[in-house]
C-alpha positions as CSV (number, residue, x, y, z in Angstrom):
1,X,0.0,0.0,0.0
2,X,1.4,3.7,-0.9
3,X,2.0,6.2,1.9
4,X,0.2,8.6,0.2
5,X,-2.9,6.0,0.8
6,X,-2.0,5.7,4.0
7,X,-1.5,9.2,5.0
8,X,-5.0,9.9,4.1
9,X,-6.4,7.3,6.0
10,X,-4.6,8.3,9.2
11,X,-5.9,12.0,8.2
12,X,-9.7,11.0,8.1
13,X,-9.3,9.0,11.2
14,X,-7.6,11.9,12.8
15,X,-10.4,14.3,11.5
16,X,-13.0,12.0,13.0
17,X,-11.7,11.8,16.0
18,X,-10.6,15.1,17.4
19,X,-13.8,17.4,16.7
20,X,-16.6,14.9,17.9
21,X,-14.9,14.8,21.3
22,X,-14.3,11.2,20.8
23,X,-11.5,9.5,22.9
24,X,-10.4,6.4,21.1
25,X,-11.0,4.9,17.5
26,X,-9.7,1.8,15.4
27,X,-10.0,1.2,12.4
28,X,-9.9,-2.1,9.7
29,X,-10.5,-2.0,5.9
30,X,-9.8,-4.7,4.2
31,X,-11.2,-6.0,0.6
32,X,-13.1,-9.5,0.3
33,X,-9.6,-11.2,-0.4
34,X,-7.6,-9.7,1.7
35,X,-5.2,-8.5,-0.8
36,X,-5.9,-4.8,0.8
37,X,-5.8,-4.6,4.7
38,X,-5.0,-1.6,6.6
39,X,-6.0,-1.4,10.3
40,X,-4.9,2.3,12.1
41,X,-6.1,3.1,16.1
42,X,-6.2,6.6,17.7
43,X,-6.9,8.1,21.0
44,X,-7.0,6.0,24.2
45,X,-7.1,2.3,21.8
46,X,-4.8,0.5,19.9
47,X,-5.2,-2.1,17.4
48,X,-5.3,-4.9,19.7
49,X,-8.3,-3.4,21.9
50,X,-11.4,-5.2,23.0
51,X,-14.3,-3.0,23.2
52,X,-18.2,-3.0,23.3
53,X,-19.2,-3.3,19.4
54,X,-22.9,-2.1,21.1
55,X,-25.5,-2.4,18.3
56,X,-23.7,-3.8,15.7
57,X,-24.2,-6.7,18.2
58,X,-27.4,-6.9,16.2
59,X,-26.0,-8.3,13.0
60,X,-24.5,-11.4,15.2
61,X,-28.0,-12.3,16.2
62,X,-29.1,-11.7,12.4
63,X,-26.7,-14.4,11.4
64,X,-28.0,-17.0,14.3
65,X,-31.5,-16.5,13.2
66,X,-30.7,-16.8,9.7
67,X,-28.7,-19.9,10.4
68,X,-31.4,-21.5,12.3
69,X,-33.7,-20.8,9.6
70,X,-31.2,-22.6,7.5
71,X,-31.9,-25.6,9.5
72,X,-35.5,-25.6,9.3
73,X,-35.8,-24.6,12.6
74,X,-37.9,-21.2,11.8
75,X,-39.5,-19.3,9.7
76,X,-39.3,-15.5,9.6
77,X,-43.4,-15.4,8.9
78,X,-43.0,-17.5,12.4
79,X,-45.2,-15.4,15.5
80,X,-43.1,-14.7,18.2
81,X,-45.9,-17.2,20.6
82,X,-44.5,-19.8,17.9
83,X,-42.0,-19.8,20.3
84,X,-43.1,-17.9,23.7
85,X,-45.6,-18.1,26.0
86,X,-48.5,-15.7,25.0
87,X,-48.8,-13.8,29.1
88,X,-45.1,-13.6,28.7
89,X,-45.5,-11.0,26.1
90,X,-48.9,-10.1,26.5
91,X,-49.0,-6.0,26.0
92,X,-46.2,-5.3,24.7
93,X,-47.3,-3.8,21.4
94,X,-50.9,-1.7,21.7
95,X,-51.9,0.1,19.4
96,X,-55.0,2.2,19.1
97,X,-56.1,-0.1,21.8
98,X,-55.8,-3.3,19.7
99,X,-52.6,-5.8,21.2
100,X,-51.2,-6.9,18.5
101,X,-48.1,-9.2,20.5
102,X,-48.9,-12.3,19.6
103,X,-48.8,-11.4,15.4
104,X,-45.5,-10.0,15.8
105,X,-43.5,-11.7,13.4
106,X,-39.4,-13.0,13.5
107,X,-38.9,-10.8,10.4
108,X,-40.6,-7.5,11.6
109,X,-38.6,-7.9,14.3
110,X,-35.5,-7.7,12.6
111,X,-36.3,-5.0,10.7
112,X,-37.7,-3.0,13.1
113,X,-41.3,-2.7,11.7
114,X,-42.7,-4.6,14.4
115,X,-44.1,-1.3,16.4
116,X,-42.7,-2.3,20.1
117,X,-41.2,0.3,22.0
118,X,-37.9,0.9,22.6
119,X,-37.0,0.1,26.0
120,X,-33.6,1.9,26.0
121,X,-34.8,5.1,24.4
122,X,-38.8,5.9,24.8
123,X,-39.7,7.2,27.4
124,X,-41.8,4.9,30.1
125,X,-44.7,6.2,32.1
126,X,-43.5,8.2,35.5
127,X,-39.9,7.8,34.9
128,X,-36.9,8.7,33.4
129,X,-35.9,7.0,30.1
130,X,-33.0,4.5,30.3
131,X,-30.6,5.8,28.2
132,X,-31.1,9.3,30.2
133,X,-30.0,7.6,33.2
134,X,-27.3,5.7,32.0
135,X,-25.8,8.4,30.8
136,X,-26.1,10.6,34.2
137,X,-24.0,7.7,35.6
138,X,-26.5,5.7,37.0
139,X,-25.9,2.4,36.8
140,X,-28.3,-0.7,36.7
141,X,-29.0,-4.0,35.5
142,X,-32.6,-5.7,34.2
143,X,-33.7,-8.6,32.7
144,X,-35.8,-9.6,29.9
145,X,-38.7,-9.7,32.6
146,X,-38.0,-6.2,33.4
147,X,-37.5,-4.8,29.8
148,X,-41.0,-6.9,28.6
149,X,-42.9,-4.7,31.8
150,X,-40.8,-1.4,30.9
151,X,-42.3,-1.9,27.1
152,X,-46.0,-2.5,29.0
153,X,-45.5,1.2,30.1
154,X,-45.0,2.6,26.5
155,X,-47.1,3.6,23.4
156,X,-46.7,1.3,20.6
157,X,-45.6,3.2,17.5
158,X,-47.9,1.8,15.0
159,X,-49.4,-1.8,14.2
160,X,-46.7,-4.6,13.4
161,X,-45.9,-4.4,9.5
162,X,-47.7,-1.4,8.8
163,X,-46.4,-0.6,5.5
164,X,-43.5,2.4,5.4
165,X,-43.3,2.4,9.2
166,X,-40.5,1.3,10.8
167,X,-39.0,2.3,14.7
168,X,-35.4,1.4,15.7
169,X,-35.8,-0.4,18.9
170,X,-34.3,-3.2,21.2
171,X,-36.9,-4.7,22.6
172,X,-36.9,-6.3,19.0
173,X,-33.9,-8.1,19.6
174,X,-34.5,-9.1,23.4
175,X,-37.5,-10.8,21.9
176,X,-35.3,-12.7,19.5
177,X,-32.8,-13.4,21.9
178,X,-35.5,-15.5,23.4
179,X,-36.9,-17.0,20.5
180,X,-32.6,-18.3,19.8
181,X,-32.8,-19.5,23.3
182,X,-36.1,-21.7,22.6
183,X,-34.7,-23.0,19.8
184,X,-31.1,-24.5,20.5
185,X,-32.3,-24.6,24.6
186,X,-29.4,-22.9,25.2
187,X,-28.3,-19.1,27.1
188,X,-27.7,-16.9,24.4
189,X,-24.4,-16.2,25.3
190,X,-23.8,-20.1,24.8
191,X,-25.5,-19.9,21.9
192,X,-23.5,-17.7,20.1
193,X,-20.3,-19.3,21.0
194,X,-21.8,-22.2,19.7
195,X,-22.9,-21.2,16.2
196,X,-21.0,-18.0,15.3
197,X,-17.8,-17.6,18.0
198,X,-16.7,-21.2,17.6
199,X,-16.8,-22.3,13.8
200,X,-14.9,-18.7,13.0
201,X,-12.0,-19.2,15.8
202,X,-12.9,-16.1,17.4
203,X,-10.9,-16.2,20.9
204,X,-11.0,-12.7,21.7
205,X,-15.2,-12.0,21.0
206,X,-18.1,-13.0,23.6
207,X,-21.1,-11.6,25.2
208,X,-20.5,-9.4,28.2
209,X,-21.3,-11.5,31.4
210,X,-18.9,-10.8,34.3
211,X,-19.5,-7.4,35.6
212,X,-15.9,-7.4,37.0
213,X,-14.6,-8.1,33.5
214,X,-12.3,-4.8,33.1
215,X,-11.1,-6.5,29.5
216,X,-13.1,-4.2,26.9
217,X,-11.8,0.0,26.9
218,X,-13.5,2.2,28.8
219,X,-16.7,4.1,27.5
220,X,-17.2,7.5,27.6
221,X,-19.9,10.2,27.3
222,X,-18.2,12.9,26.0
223,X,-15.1,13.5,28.3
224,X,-16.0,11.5,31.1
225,X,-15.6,7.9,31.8
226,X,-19.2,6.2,31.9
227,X,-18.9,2.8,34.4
228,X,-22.0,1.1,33.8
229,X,-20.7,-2.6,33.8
230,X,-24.8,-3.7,34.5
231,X,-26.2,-2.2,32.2
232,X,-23.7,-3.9,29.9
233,X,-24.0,-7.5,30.9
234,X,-28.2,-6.8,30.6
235,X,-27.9,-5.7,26.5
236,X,-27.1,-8.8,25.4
237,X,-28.3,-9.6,21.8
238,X,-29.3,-6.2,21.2
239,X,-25.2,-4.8,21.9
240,X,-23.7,-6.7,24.4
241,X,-21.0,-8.2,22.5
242,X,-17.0,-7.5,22.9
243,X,-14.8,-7.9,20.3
244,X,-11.3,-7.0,18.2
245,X,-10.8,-5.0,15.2
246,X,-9.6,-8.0,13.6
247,X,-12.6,-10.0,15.1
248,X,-15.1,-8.2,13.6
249,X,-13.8,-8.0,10.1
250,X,-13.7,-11.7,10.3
251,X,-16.9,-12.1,11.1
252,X,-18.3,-9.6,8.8
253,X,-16.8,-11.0,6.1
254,X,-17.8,-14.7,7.0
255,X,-22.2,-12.5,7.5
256,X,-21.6,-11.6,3.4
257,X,-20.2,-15.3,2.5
258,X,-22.6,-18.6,2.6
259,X,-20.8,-19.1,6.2
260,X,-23.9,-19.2,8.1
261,X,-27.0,-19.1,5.8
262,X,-27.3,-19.2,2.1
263,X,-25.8,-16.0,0.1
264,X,-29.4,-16.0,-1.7
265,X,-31.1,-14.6,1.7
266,X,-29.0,-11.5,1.7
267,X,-31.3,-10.2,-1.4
268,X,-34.4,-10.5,0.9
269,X,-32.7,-8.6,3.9
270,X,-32.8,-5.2,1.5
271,X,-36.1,-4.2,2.3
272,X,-34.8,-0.8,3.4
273,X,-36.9,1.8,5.4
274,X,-35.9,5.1,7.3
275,X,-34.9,4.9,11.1
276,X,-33.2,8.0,11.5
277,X,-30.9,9.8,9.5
278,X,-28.5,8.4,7.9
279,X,-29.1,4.8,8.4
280,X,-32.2,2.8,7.1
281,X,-32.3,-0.4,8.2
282,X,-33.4,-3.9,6.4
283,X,-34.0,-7.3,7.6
284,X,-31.3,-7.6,10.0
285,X,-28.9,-5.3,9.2
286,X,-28.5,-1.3,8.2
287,X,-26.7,1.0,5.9
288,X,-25.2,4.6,6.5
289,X,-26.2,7.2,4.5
290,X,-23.3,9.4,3.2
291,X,-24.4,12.3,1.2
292,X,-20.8,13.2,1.1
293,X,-17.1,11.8,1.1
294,X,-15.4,12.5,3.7
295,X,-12.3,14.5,2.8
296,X,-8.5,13.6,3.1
């Protein structure tokens, strides 16, 4: 690779980094074959670092449900009380006084057109939203119990599938962390190592358990450190997941190959709708918007 290539890259990750107040940043492009690989870190990380991958957690639990449906194991017309017990999700998605839980389908779920509120970032009834106290410091864990009775609390965004409609939201993939662990009777951490950790030899990725695990970099909001080691080990599926630089090119390379499901399904993930700008977001995964190149 030139240094003139090189130079640029460092440049844009420089420029990224400094005016958004961001503290650390790593970065890996490489193309399908590997033939181009360049991997630069900034800030507080370094190459090597473990660190939260947050959302993009989401794609990992795209690629077990895809697999499973592989198998024969689901469908993604399936209902979620296909697979869960009806009063476990009873009134989590009302709309215009209608619950519509138990039509809530694996596929609206994944691409967010399901309606169900966000636990993390609507706002419940009487309290503060999550992500507001997170990010005052406020650490604090909660289980898929608590997150189903949080969602009881909100206002459904529209009925499931309604066509154009679609709202970003966690819940979704709490739900399909439970529908994974129905399937293969296994804890979704277990269940990941199983299908996607495992068969791609990643040693340095797994979903955040151990609240005294001080292994993935620190996160901040803004300048200040944010410790909130509960709330990490309760995101699970929907961005609980630590991982490498290198880890996570491996793995996104093996999610655009016939690794773990067929290369045909990735046609019928590009359904796209809006979420919020830039991204719009499939059947499982999203794209960035860029109306612009960033420059060197």
């Amino acid at each position: 690779m030139s240094s003139l290539i090189t130079s640029k890259l460092e440049n844009i990750l420089n420029k990224t980094l400094h005016p958004q107040k961001i503290q650390g940043a790593v970065v890996k492009i490489e193309s399908g074959d590997g033939s181009f690989s360049w991997q630069k870190s900034a800030g507080n990380m370094d190459t090597g670092s473990s660190y939260f991958i947050a959302s993009t957690t989401k794609l990992y639990i795209t690629a077990m449900i895809l697999h499973l449906r592989q198998e024969g194991k689901l469908d993604l017309d399936d209902t979620l009380v296909d697979y869960l017990a009806p009063d476990l999700i009873e009134g989590i998605q009302v709309f215009k006084g209608v619950d519509y839980s138990e039509s809530i389908t694996i596929k609206q779920l994944l691409a967010h057109t399901s309606g169900v509120p966000d636990y993390f970032e609507d706002k419940p009834v009487n309290k503060d939203k999550l992500i507001k106290t997170l990010l005052n410091g406020q650490d604090e864990c909660w289980s898929f119990e608590d997150v189903m009775n949080m969602v009881r609390t909100m206002k459904a965004q529209f009925a499931p599938g309604t066509p154009g409609k679609a709202h970003y939201s966690d819940t979704n993939f709490q739900l399909l962390d439970q529908v994974i662990e129905t399937i293969t009777k296994e804890k979704i951490a277990s269940a990941l190592q199983e299908y996607i950790f495992q068969p791609l030899k990643l040693e340095n990725t797994y979903l955040y358990q151990d609240i005294q695990d001080t292994e993935p970099e620190d996160i901040y909001y803004k300048k200040e450190k944010l410790h909130i080691p509960q709330a990490m080990a309760s995101f699970r599926g929907d961005g609980g997941i630590v991982s490498t630089v290198s880890e996570s090119m491996i793995f996104l390379k093996a999610f655009f190959k016939d690794t773990f499901f067929p290369v045909g399904y990735l046609e019928e993930l590009q359904e796209w709708n809006k979420i919020f700008f830039p991204l719009q977001y499939g059947v499982g995964l999203c794209v960035l918007i860029c109306l612009e190149s960033f420059p060197p």
